[in-house]
C-alpha positions as CSV (number, residue, x, y, z in Angstrom):
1,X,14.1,17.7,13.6
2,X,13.4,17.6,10.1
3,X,16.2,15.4,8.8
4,X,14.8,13.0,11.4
5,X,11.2,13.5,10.3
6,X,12.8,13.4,6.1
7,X,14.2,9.8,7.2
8,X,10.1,9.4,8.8
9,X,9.0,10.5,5.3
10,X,11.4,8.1,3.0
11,X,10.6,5.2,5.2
12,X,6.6,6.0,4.4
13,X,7.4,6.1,0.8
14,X,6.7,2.6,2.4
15,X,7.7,2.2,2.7
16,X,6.5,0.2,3.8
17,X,8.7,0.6,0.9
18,X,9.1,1.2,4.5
19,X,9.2,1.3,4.8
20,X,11.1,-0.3,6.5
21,X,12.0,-3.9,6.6
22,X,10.1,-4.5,9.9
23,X,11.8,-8.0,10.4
24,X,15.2,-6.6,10.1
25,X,14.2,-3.4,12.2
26,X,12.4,-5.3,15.0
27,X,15.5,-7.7,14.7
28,X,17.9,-5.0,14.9
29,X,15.9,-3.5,17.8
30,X,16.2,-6.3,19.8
31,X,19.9,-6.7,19.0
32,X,20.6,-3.2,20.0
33,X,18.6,-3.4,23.7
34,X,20.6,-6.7,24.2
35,X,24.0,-5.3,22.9
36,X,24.8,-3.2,25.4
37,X,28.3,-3.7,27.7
38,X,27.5,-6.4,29.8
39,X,27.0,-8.7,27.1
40,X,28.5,-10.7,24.2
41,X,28.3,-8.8,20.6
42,X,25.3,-9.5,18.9
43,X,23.8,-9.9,15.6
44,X,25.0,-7.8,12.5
45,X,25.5,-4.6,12.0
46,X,23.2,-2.1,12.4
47,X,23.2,2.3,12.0
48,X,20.4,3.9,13.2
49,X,18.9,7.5,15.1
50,X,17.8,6.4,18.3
51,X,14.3,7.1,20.1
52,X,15.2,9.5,22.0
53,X,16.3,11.8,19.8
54,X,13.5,10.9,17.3
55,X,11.2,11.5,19.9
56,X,12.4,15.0,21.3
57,X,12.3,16.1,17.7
58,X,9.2,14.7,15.8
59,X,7.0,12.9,19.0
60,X,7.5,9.6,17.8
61,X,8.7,7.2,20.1
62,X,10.7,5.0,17.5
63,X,14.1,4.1,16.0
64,X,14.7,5.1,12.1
65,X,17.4,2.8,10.6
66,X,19.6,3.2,7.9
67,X,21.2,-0.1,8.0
68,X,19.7,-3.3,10.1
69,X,21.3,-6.6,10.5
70,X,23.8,-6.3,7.6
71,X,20.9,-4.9,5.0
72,X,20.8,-1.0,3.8
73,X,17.3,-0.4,4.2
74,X,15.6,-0.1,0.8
75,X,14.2,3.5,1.0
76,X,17.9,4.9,0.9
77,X,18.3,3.0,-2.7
78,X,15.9,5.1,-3.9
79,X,17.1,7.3,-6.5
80,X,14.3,9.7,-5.7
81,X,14.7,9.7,-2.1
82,X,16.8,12.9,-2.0
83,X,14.6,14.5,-3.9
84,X,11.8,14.2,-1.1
85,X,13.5,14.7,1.5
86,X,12.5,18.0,3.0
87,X,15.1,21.0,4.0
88,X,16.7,20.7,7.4
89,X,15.6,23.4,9.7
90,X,17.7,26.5,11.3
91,X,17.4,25.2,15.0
92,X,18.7,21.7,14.3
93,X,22.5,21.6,14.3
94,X,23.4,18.0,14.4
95,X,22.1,14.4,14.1
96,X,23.0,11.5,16.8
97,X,23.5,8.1,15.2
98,X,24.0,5.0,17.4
99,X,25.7,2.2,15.5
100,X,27.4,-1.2,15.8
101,X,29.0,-4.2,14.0
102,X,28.1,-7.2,16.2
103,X,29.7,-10.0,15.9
104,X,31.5,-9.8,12.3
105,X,34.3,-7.1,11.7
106,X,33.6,-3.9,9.5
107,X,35.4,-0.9,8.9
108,X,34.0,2.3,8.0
109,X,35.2,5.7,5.7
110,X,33.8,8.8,5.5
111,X,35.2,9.9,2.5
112,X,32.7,13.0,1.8
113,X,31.9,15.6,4.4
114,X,31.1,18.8,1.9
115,X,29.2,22.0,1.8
116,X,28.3,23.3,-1.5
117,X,28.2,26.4,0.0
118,X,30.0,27.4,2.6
119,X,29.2,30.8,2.9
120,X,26.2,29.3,4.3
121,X,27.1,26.4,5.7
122,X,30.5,25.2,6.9
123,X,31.9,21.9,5.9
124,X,30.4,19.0,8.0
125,X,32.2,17.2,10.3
126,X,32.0,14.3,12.7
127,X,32.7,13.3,16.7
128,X,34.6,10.1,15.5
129,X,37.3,9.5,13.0
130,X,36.6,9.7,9.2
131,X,38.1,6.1,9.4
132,X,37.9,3.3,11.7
133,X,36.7,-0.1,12.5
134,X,32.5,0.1,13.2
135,X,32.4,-1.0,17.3
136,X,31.2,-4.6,18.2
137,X,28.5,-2.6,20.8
138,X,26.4,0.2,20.2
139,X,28.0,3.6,20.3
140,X,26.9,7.2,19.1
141,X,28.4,9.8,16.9
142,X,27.0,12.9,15.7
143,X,27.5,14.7,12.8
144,X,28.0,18.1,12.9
145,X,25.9,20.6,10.8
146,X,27.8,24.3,11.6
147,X,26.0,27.1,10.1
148,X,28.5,30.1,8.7
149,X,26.9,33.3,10.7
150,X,24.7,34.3,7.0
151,X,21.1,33.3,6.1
152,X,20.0,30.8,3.6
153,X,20.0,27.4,2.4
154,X,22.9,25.2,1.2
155,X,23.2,21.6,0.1
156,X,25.8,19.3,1.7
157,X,27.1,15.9,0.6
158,X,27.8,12.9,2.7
159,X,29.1,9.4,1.8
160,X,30.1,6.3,4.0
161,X,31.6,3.1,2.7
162,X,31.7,0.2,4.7
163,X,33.6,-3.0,3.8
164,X,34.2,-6.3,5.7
165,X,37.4,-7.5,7.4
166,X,38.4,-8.7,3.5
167,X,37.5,-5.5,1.8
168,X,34.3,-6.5,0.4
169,X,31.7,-3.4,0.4
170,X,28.6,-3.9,2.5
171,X,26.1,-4.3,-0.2
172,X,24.0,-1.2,-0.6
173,X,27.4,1.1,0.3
174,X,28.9,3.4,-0.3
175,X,25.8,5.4,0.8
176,X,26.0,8.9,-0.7
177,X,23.4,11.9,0.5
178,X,23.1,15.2,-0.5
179,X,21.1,16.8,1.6
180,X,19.6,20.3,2.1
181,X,20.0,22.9,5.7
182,X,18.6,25.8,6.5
183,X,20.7,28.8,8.6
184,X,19.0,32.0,9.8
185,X,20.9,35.1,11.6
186,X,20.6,35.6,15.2
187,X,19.8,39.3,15.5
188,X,19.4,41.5,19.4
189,X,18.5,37.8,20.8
190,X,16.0,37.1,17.9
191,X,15.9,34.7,14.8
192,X,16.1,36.5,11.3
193,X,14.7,33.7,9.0
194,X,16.1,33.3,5.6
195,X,12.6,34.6,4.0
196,X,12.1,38.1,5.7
197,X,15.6,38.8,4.3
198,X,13.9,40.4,1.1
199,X,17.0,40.8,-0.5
200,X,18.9,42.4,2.4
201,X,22.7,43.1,1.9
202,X,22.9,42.1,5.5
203,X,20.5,41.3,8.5
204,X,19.6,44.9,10.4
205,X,18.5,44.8,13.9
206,X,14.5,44.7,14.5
207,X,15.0,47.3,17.2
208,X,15.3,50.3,15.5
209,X,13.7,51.6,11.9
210,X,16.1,51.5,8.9
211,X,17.2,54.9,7.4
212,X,16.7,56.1,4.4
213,X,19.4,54.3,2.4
214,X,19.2,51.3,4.3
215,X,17.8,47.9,3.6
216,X,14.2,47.1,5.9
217,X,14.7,44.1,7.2
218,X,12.4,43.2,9.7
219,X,12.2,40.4,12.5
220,X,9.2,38.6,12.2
221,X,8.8,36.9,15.7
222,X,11.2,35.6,18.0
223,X,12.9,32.4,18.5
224,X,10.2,30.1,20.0
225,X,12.6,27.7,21.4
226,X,12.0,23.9,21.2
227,X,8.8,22.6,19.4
228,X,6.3,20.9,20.8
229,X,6.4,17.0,20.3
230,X,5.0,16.3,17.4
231,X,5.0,19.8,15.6
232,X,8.1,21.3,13.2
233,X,9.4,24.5,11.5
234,X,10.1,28.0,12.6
235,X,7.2,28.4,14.1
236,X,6.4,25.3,15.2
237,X,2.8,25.1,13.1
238,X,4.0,22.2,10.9
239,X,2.8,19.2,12.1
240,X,3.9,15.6,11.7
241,X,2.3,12.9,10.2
242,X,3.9,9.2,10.0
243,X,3.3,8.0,7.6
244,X,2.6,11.1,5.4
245,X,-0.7,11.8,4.4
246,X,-2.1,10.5,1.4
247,X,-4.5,11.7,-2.2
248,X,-4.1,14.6,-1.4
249,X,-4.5,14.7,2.9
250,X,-3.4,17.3,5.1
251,X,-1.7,16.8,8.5
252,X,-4.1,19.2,10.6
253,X,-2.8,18.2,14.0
254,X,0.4,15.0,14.9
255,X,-1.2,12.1,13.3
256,X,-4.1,13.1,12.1
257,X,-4.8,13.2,8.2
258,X,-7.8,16.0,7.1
259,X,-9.1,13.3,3.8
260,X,-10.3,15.3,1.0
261,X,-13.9,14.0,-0.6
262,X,-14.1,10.6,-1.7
263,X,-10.6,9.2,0.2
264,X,-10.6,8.1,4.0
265,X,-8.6,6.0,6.4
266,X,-5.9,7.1,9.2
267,X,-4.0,8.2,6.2
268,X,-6.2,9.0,3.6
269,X,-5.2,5.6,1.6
270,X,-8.4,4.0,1.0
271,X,-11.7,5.7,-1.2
272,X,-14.7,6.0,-0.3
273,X,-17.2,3.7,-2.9
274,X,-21.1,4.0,-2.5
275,X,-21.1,0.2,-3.2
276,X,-18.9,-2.3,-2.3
277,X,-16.1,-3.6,-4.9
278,X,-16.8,-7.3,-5.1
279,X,-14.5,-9.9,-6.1
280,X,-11.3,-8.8,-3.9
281,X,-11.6,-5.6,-5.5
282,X,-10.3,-2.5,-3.3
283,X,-11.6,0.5,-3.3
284,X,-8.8,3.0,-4.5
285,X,-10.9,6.6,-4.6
286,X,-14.7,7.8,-5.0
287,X,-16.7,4.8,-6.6
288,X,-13.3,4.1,-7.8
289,X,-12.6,0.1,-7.7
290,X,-9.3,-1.3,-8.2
291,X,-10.0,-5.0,-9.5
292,X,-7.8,-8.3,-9.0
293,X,-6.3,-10.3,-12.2
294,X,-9.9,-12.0,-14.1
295,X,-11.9,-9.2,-13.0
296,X,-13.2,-6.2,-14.4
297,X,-16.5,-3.7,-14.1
298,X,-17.4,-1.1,-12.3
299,X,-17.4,-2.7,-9.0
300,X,-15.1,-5.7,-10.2
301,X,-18.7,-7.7,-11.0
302,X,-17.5,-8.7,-13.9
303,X,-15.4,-12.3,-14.9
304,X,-13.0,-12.3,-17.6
305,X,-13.7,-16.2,-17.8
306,X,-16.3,-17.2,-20.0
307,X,-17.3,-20.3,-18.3
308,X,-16.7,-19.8,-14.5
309,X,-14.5,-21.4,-12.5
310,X,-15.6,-24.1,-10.8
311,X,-14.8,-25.9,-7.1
312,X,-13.4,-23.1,-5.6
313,X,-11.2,-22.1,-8.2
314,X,-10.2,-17.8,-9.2
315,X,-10.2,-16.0,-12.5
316,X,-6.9,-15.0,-13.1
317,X,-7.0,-14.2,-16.4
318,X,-9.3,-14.4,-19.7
319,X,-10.7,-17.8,-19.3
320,X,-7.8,-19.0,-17.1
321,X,-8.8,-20.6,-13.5
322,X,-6.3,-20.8,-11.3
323,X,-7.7,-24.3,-9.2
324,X,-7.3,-25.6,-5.8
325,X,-5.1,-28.7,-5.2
326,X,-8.0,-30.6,-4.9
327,X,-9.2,-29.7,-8.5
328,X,-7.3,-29.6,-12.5
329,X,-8.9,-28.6,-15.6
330,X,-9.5,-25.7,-17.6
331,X,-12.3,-24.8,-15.6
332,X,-11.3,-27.2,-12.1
333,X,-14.2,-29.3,-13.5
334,X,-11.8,-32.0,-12.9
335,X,-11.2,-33.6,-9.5
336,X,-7.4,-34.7,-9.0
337,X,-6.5,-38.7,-8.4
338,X,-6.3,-37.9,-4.8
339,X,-9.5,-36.7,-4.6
340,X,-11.5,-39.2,-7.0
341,X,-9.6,-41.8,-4.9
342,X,-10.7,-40.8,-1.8
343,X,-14.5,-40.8,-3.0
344,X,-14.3,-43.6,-4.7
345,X,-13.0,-45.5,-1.4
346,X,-15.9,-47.5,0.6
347,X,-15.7,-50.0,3.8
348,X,-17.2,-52.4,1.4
349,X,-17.4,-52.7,-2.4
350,X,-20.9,-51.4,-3.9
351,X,-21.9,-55.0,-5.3
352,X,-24.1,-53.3,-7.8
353,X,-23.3,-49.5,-7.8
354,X,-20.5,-47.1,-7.8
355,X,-19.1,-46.2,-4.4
356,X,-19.5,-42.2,-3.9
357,X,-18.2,-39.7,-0.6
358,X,-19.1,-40.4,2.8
359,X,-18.9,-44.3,2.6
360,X,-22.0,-44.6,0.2
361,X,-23.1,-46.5,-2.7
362,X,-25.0,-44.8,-6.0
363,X,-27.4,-48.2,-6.4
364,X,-28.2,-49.6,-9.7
365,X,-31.8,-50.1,-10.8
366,X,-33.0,-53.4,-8.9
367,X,-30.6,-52.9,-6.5
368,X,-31.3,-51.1,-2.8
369,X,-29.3,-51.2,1.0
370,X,-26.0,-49.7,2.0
371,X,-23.9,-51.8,-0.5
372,X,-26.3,-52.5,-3.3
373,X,-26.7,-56.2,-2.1
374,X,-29.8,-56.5,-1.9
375,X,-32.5,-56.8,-4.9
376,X,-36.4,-54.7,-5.4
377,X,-38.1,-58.1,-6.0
378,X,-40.9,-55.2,-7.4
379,X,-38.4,-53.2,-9.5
């Protein structure tokens, strides 16, 4: 299903963001497994498209969520995301949501359920009320996604607004989506897709040749049925990547990212650099190194302090060390109280020397033995 796979896609834009909040989605996930009827309400609440159906649509055993534990996910803020969110195919005609409150009160309104063009597409519509109170355990819904009987595309809108027992929005809501679905025409038991229309008045059967005055509209193949986990589209030759591919990567089989020169990685994130970048440096693209704060060079080589830092300390800046606890100065030449203290600490006094680490005494000339005591009658 591709509005589940567009979800898979704006959570990568993690994504991490996001993708995803894993604290509050692992959280959540627990929640929902332990919220079921035989228990107390649990946690906050949560909206999400269960495995299952993720699963039967994209091969990805996982739960996308749109809310977990209270929070609206961050990706779905995202005043791109509707903009990458890719069209929602002919075959899929609804999306299941589980959802629940837990153990605070909210009530929900779905106050926009629209087609922008319903010639297309029919207006949307839901198995639940367009008002309510969220339930304390997980239950499903769907929302409906009716295609009009003509081939194309149309955008539809939808918007939720949940508020607390004291009519205080959930922050994050209302959510609003426009989104995008695909209808084709069913024609003698086949699929007509939108793009062998050419401009057809109106879909003509495969079976027979068009006359003379007639469009030629032609059937390309027939309906394939379900896809494959882990494939998509008509045709089921789109394959699914999660998270998408990146510099440039293709998605040649589920998972698996085809790199183009100088990138590599299960995603094509990293670069490929003939030497290493030193430094903490990464490696964003061919020979390409992406250098921490203080660095700079080729291969991040290069200090942007002057003098270096001493003890320990990092470069964080032009001349600026940013020193361990142990260590001040401009350069963490300087060793902090605790630190000169402790060395400066010995079982016994140096009688004629200066106590250093490790229990030991720095003698002064004349002067020899653990403590200094005792005198070079030669010196």
């Amino acid at each position: 299903m591709r509005s589940a796979a567009a979800v898979l896609a704006a959570a990568a834009m993690l994504a991490l963001a996001l993708l995803l909040d894993v604290a509050g989605v692992a959280l959540a996930r627990h929640q929902h497994r332990s919220g079921n009827s035989g228990h107390k309400p649990s946690g906050d609440i949560s909206l999400w498209i269960d495995q299952q159906q993720i699963k039967m649509f994209s091969g990805l055993a996982m739960e996308i969520y749109a809310i977990a534990e209270g929070r609206v996910l961050a990706y779905l803020l995202d005043p791109e995301f509707e903009n990458k969110l890719p069209i929602i195919p002919s075959e899929v005609s609804h999306v299941n949501f589980t959802w629940k409150s837990g153990v605070k009160k909210y009530y929900y309104n779905f106050f926009r359920l629209k087609s922008y063009d319903e010639s297309i597409l029919k207006t949307p519509s839901i198995t639940i009320k367009k008002q309510g109170r969220v339930p304390k355990r997980p239950k499903d819904f769907s929302i409906l996604l009716p295609c009009a009987g003509n081939s194309g595309i149309a955008q539809f809108g939808i918007s939720l607004m949940i508020e607390t027992l004291k009519g205080k929005p959930l922050n994050g809501t209302p959510l609003r989506l426009s989104l995008r679905k695909e209808c084709t025409v069913r024609v003698s038991g086949r699929f007509m897709d939108v793009t062998s229309l050419n401009g057809c008045s109106e879909p003509r059967s495969s079976r027979r040749d068009p006359g003379p005055n007639e469009d030629a509209c032609v059937c390309q193949e027939p309906n394939p049925g379900p896809c494959p986990d882990g494939y998509l589209g008509p045709n089921c030759k789109t394959a699914l990547c999660y998270p998408n591919c990146m510099n440039g990567g293709n998605c040649t089989a589920p998972g698996v990212c085809s790199c183009p020169p100088g990138y590599q990685g299960p995603y094509c994130e990293g670069g490929i650099c003939t030497e290493k970048c030193l430094n903490g440096g990464k490696c964003i693209q061919k020979d390409v190194c992406e250098c921490p704060k203080g660095y700079f060079g080729l291969r991040c080589e290069f200090s942007k302090c002057v003098i270096p830092c001493l003890n320990g300390g990092k470069c964080k800046g032009t001349n600026i060390c940013r020193c361990s606890n142990e260590y001040k100065g401009n350069h963490c030449e300087i060793a902090t109280t605790h630190i000169t203290s402790q060395r400066s600490t010995c079982s016994k006094p140096c009688k004629h020397g200066t106590c250093q680490s490790n229990d030991t005494c720095l003698c002064e000339a004349g002067w020899y033995g653990k403590f200094c005591h005792k005198s070079k009658p030669w010196a």
